[in-house]
C-alpha positions as CSV (number, residue, x, y, z in Angstrom):
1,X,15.3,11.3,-39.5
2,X,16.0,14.7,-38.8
3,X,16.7,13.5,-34.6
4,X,19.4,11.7,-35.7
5,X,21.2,14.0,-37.6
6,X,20.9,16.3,-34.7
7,X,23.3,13.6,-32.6
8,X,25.3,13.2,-35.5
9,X,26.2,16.5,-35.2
10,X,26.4,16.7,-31.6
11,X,28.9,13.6,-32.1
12,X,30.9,15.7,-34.5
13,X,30.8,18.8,-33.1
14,X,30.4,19.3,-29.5
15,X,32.6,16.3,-28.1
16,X,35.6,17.7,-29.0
17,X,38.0,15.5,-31.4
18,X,36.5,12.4,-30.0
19,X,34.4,11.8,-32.9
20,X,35.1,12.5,-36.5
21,X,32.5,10.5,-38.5
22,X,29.0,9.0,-37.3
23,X,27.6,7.5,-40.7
24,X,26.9,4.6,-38.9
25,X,24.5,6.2,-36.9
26,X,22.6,8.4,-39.7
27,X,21.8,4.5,-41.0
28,X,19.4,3.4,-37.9
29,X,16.5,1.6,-38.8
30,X,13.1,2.4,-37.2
31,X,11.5,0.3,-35.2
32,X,8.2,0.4,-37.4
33,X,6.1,1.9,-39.8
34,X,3.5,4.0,-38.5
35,X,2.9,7.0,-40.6
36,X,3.7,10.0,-38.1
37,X,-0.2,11.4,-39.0
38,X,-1.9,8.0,-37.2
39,X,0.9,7.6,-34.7
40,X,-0.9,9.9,-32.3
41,X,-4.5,9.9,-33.0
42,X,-5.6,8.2,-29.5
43,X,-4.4,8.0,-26.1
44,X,-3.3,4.2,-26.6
45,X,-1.4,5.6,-29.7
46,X,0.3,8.4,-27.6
47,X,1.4,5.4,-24.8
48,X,1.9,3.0,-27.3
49,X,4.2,5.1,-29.2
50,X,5.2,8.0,-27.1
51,X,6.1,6.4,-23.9
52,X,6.2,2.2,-24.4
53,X,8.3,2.7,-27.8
54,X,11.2,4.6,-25.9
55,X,12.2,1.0,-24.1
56,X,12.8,-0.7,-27.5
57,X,16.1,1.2,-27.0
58,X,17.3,0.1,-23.2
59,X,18.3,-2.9,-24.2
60,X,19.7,-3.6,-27.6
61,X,20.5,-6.4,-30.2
62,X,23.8,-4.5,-31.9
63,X,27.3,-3.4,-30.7
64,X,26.9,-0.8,-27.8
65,X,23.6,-0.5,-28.7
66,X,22.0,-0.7,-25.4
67,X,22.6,0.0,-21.4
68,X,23.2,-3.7,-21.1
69,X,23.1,-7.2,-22.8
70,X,25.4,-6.1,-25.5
71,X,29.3,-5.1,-26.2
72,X,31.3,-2.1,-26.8
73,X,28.9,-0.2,-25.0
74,X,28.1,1.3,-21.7
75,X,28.4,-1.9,-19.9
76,X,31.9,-2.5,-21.3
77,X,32.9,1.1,-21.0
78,X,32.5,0.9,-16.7
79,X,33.3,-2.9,-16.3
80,X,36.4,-3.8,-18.1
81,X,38.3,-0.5,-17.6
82,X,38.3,-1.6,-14.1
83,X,40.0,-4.3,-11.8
84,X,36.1,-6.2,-11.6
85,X,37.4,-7.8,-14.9
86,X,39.9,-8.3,-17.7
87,X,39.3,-9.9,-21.2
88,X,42.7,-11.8,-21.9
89,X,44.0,-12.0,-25.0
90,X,44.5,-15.5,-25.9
91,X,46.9,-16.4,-28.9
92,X,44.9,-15.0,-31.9
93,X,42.1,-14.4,-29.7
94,X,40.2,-11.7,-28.1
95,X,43.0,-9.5,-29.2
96,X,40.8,-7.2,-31.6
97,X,43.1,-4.4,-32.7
98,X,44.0,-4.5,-29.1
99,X,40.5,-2.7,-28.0
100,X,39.6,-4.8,-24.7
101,X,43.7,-3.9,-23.7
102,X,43.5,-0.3,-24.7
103,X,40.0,-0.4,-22.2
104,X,41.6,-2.7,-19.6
105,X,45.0,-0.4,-20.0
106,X,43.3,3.2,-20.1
107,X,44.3,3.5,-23.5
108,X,41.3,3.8,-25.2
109,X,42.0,7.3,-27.2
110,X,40.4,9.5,-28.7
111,X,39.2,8.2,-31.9
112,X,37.6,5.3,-30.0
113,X,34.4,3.2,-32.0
114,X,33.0,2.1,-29.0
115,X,33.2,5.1,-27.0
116,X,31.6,7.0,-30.1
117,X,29.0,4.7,-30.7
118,X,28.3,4.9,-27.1
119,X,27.7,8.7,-27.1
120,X,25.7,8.6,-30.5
121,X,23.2,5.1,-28.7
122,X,23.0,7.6,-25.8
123,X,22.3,11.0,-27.5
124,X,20.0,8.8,-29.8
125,X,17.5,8.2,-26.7
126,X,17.7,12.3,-25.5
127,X,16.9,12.7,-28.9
128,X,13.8,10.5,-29.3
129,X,12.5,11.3,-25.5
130,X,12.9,14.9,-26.4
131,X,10.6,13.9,-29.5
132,X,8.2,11.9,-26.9
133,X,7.8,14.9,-24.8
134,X,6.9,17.1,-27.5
135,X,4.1,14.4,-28.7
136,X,2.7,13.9,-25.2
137,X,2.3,17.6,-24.6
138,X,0.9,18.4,-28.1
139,X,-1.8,15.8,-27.5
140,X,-2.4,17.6,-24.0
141,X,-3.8,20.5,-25.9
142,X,-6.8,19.4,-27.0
143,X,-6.8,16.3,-24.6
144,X,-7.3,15.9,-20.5
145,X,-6.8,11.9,-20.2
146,X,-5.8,12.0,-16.5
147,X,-2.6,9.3,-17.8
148,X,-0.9,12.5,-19.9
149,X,1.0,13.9,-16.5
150,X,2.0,10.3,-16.0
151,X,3.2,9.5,-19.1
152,X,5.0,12.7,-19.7
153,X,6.7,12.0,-16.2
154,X,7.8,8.5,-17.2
155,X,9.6,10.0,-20.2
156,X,11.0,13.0,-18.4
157,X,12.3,10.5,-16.3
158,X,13.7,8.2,-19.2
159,X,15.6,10.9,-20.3
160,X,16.9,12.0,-17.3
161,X,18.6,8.3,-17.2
162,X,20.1,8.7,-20.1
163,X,21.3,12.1,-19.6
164,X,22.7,10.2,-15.9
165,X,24.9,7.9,-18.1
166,X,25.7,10.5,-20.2
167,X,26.8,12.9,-17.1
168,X,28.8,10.0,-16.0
169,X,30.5,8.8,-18.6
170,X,31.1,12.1,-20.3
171,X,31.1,14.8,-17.7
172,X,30.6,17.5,-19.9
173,X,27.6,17.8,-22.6
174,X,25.2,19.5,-24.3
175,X,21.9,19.5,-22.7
176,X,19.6,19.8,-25.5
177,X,15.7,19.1,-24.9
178,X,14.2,19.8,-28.1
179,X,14.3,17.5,-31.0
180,X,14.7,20.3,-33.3
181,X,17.6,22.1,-31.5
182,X,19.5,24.6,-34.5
183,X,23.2,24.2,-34.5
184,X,23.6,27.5,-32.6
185,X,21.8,26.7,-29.5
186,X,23.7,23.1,-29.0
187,X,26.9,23.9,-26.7
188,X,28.4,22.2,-23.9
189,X,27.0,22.8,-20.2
190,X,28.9,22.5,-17.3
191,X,28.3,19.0,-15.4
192,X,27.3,20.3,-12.3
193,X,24.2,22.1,-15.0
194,X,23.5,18.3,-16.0
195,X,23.8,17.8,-12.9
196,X,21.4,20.1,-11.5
197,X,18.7,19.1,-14.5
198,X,18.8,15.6,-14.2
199,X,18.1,15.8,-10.3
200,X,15.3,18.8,-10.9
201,X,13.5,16.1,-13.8
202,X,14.0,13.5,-11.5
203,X,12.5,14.9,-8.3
204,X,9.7,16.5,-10.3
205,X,8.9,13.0,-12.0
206,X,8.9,10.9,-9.5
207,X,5.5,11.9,-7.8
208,X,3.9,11.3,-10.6
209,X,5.4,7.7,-11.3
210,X,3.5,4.7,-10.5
211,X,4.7,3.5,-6.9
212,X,4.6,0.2,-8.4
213,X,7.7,-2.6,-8.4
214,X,9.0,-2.5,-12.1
215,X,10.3,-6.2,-11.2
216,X,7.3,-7.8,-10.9
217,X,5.2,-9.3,-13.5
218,X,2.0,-6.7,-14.4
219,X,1.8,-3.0,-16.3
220,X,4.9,-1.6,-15.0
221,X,7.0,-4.7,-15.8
222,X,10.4,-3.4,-16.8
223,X,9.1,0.6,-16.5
224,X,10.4,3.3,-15.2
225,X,8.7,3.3,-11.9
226,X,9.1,5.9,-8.5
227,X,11.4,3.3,-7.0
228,X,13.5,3.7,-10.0
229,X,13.7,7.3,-10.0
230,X,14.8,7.3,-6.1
231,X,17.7,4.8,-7.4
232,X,18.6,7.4,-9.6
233,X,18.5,10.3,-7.5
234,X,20.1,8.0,-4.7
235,X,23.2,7.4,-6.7
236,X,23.3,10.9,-8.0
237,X,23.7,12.4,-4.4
238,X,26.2,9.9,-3.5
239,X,27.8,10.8,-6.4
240,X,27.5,14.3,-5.9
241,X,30.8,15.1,-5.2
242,X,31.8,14.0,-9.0
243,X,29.2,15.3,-10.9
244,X,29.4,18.4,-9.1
245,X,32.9,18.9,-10.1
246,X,33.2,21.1,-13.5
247,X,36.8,20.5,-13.3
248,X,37.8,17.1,-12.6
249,X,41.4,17.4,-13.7
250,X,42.5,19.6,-10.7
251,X,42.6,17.5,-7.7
252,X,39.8,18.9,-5.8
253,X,36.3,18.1,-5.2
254,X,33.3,19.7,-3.7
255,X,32.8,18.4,-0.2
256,X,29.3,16.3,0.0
257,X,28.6,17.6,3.3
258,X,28.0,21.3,1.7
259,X,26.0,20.3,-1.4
260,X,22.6,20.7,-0.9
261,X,19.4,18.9,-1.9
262,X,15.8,20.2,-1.4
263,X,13.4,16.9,-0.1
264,X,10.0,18.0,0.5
265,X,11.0,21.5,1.1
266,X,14.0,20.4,3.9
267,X,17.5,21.1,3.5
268,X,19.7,18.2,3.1
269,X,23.3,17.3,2.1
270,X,24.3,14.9,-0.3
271,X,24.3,11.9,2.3
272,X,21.6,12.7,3.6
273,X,19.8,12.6,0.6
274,X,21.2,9.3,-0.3
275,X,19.8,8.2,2.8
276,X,16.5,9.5,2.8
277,X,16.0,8.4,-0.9
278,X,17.4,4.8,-0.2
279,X,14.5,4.8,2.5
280,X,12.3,5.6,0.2
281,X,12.6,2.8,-2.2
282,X,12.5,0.3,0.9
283,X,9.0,2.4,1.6
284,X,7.5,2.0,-2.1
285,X,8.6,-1.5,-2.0
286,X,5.5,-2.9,-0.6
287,X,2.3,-0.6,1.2
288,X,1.9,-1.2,4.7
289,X,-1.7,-1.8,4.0
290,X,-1.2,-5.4,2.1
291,X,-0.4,-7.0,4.8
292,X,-3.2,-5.9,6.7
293,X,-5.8,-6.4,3.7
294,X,-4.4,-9.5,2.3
295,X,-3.4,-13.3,3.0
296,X,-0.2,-14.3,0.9
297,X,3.2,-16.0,1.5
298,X,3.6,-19.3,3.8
299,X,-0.4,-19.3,5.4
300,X,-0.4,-20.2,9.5
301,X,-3.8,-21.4,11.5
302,X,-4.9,-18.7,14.1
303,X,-2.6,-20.9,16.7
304,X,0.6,-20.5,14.6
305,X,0.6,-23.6,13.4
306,X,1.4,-24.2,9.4
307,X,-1.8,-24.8,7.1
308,X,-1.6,-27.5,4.4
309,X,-3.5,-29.0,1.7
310,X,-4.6,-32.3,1.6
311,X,-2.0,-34.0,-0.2
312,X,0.7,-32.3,3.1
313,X,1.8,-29.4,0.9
314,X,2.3,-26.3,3.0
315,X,-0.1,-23.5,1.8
316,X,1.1,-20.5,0.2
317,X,-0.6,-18.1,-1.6
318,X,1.1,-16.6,-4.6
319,X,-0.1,-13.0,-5.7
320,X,1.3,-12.8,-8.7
321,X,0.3,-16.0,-10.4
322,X,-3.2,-15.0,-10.7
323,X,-4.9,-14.9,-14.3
324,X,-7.8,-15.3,-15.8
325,X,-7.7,-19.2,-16.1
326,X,-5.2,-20.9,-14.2
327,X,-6.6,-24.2,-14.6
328,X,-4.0,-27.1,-15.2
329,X,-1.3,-25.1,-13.5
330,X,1.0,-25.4,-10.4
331,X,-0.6,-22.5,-9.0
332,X,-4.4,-24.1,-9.4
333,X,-5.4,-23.6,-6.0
334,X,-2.8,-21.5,-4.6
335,X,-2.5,-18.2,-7.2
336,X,-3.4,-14.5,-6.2
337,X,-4.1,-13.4,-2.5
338,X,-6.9,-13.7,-0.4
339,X,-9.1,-11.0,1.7
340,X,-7.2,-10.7,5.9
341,X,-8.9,-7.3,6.0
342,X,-11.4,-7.7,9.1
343,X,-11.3,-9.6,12.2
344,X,-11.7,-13.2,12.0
345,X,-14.7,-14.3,14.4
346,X,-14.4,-17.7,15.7
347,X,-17.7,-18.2,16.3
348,X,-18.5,-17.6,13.2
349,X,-21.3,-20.3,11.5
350,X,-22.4,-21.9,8.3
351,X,-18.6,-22.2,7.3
352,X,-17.7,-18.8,8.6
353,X,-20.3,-16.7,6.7
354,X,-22.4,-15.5,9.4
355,X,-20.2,-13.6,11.6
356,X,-21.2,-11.0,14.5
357,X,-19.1,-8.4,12.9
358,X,-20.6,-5.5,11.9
359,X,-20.8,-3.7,8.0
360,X,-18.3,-1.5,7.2
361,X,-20.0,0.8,4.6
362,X,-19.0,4.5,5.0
363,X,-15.6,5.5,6.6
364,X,-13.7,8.7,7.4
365,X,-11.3,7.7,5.7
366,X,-13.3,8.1,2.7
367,X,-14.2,12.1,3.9
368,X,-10.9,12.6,3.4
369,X,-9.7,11.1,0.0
370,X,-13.1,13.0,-1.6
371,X,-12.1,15.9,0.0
372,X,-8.3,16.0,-1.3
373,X,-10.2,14.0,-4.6
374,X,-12.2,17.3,-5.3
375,X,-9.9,19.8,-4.2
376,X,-7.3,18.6,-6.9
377,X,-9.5,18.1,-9.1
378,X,-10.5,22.1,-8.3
379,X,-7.0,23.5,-9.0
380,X,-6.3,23.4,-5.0
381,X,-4.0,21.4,-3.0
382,X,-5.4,18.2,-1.1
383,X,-2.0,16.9,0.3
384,X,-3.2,17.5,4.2
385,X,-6.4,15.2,4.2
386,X,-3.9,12.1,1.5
387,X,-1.4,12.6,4.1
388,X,-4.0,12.3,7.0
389,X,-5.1,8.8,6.1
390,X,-1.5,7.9,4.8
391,X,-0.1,8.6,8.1
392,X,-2.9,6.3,10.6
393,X,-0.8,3.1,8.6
394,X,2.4,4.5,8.8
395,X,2.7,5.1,4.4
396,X,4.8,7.8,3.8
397,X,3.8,11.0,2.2
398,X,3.0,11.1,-1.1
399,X,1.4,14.5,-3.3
400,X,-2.2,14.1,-3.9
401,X,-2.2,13.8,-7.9
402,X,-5.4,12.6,-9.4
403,X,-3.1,9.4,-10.2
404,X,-1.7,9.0,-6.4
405,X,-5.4,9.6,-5.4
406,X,-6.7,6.6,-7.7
407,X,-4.0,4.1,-5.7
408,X,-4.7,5.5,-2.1
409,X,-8.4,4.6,-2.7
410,X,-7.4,1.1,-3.7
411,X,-4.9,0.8,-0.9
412,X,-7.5,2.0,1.9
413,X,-10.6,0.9,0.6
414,X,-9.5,-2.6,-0.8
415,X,-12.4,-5.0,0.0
416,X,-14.9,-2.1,0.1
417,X,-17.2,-2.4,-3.1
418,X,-16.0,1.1,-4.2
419,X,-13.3,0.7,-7.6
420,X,-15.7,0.4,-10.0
421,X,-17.1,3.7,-9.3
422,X,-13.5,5.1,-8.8
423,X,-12.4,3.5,-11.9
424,X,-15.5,4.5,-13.9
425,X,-15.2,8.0,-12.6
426,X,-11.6,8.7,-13.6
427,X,-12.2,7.1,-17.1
428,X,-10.8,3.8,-16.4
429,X,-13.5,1.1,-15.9
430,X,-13.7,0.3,-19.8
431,X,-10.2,-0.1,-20.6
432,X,-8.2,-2.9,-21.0
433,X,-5.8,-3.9,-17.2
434,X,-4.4,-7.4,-16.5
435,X,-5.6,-9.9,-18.0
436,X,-8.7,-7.9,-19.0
437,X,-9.1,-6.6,-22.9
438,X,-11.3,-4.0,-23.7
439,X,-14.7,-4.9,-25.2
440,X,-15.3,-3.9,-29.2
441,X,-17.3,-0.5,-28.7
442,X,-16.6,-0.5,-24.9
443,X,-15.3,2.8,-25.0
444,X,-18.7,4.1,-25.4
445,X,-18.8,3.6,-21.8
446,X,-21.9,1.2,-22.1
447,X,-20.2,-1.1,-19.4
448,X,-20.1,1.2,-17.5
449,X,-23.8,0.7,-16.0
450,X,-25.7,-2.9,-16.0
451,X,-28.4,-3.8,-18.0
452,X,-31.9,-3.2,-16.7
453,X,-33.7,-7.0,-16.3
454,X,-36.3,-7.5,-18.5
455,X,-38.5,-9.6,-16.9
């Protein structure tokens, strides 16, 4: 428990009179029961426990524990202090020692429960991210599972959204990034510091992130995702002005149009960088290269005309209700997408399978992505040839990381007979994805190659 009583004692220390007792939060009950020696052991145990465990705590099932879904917290603290909305007080009701007034009112003080329950859930997260962190690069030291950059970016990342809410609802706090921080290094940094370190984590995360949607149903369901981290540094820059200012009680701010932000080694002030970050979330939302590999959505005939099924039903093809089985279900004949890679011939016979196209089997495209492949792998920099293929559909740039690597070949080469050997080569082939769980002893790797026939 020794994390906790680190943020009790930031509570009591470093925030000023705001806070003079946080029993409360020495009393939080862990999530589980994993003896710290086990809870590392494997990869799946430094994800599982490491990464997946840290977002038990975004949402929350006690008073301002949580960044929404609950009360007294952060959600309260920037809603009804406004003019969005006001909690009446109604007789005997929804007085409550006349908290929702003092919030509604400004007078919330400076012996406030909510407010220091909401610095303690906050500091609480740092706290067990820092702890994450640690774990994630501990295991790196006698492991080289090409996920560990990954997963140590998606924590970085979590903690620099916590430190964001923190920066915004505080202004100024201690930065502290180990979970065994002595008394005498925790102080108080300037916000424009936070300021500085939360946009630094974030922009060094995000390459590393999975481009992913973290709305849609699969892995990165509800996870920090690139998209997420270009919201955050998106309302950061527009908020640059603020959380620039170290002194917010003097009736001057720093002017946006002179704060600068470094993007991809280019100059750029604040709203600039809101722009170009807002861009980029409309850019990770969906590869240019789906449309051009895959059938989904409303289905038209090569005239324009609708498609139905037999029963008059317009066709649509819905990605995301694919599974394993989806027998007996609305989505029977119409889950998952279907291949709109190559030309259609329409003189195509024996129900379209004997075409005159020709066999696509090696491409240039494929030159380059081994080439930027091996030179990463190398200790070199392969960004030219990732952004060379990239660039011929219009993708923006990415940095060639082994992970961003492993997507690009999936974008480009979709319908092209090559994951398995991408997947087996970068240690992935025998793990569990989708709907898909591992074998018992697969991690031998003896899927990895078929079985010789017999006969």
């Amino acid at each position: 428990m020794k994390k906790y009583r680190i943020v009790y004692w930031l509570a009591a220390v470093c925030c000023l009179p705001l806070f003079t007792a946080c029993n409360g939060f020495l009393r939080e009950d862990p999530r589980d029961g994993t003896d710290h020696a086990d809870a590392y052991r494997t990869l799946s145990d430094v994800y599982l426990n490491a990464v997946a465990s840290l977002y038990n705590y975004v949402g929350g099932y006690a008073d301002s524990q949580g960044l929404q879904g609950t009360g007294r917290g952060v959600y309260d603290l920037n809603t009804f202090t406004t003019d969005e909305a006001i909690m009446p007080t109604r007789g005997g009701d929804w007085y409550d020692g006349g908290f929702w007034q003092g919030l509604y009112l400004h007078k919330w003080g400076v012996s406030n429960d909510a407010v220091q329950a909401t610095w303690e859930y906050l500091y609480k997260v740092v706290m067990l991210s820092n702890k994450s962190v640690e774990q994630i690069q501990k295991f790196g030291e006698t492991h080289d599972d090409p996920e560990l950059p990954a997963y140590l970016a998606e924590v970085r990342a979590m903690r620099a959204m916590y430190y964001y809410y923190l920066l915004d609802l505080f202004g100024r706090v201690p930065l502290v990034l180990s979970s065994s921080a002595s008394m005498s290094d925790i102080v108080q940094s300037e916000r424009k510091t936070v300021f500085d370190f939360v946009v630094k984590e974030l922009q060094e995360a995000a390459p590393l992130l999975a481009e992913s949607r973290s709305n849609r149903p699969g892995d990165y369901y509800g996870r920090i995702t690139r998209p997420v981290a270009y919201f955050l540094l998106a309302k950061l820059a527009l908020n640059a002005e603020v959380y620039t200012d170290n002194d917010w009680t003097d009736g001057v701010r720093p002017d946006g149009g002179t704060i600068s932000f470094t993007i991809d080694g280019r100059q750029q002030n604040a709203w600039q960088a809101t722009v170009t970050y807002c861009d980029r979330i409309t850019a990770a939302e969906v590869d240019p290269r789906f449309d051009k590999c895959y059938f989904a959505g409303v289905m038209y005939d090569l005239k324009g005309e609708l498609i139905r099924l037999d029963d008059g039903t317009v066709l649509e093809y819905h990605p995301w209700e694919v599974a394993v089985d989806i027998s007996d279900t609305p989505y029977e004949k119409t889950a998952g997408a279907r291949m709109k890679k190559y030309a259609i011939d329409t003189d195509a016979t024996k129900d379209g399978k004997l075409m005159e196209n020709d066999i696509v089997l090696f491409r240039y495209a494929d030159v380059l992505l081994m080439k930027s492949e091996a030179k990463v792998r190398n200790g070199e920099n392969g960004d030219a040839e990732l952004a060379q293929v990239r660039s011929r559909v219009g993708a923006v740039a990415r940095p060639a990381t082994l992970e961003n690597l492993l997507d690009e070949r999936l974008l480009e080469f979709a319908w092209e007979g090559w994951r398995r050997q991408d997947l087996v080569r970068f240690g992935r082939f025998t793990r569990a994805y989708s709907d898909r769980p591992q074998l018992a002893g697969e991690e031998s790797g003896y899927t990895t190659v078929f079985p010789i026939p017999g006969n």
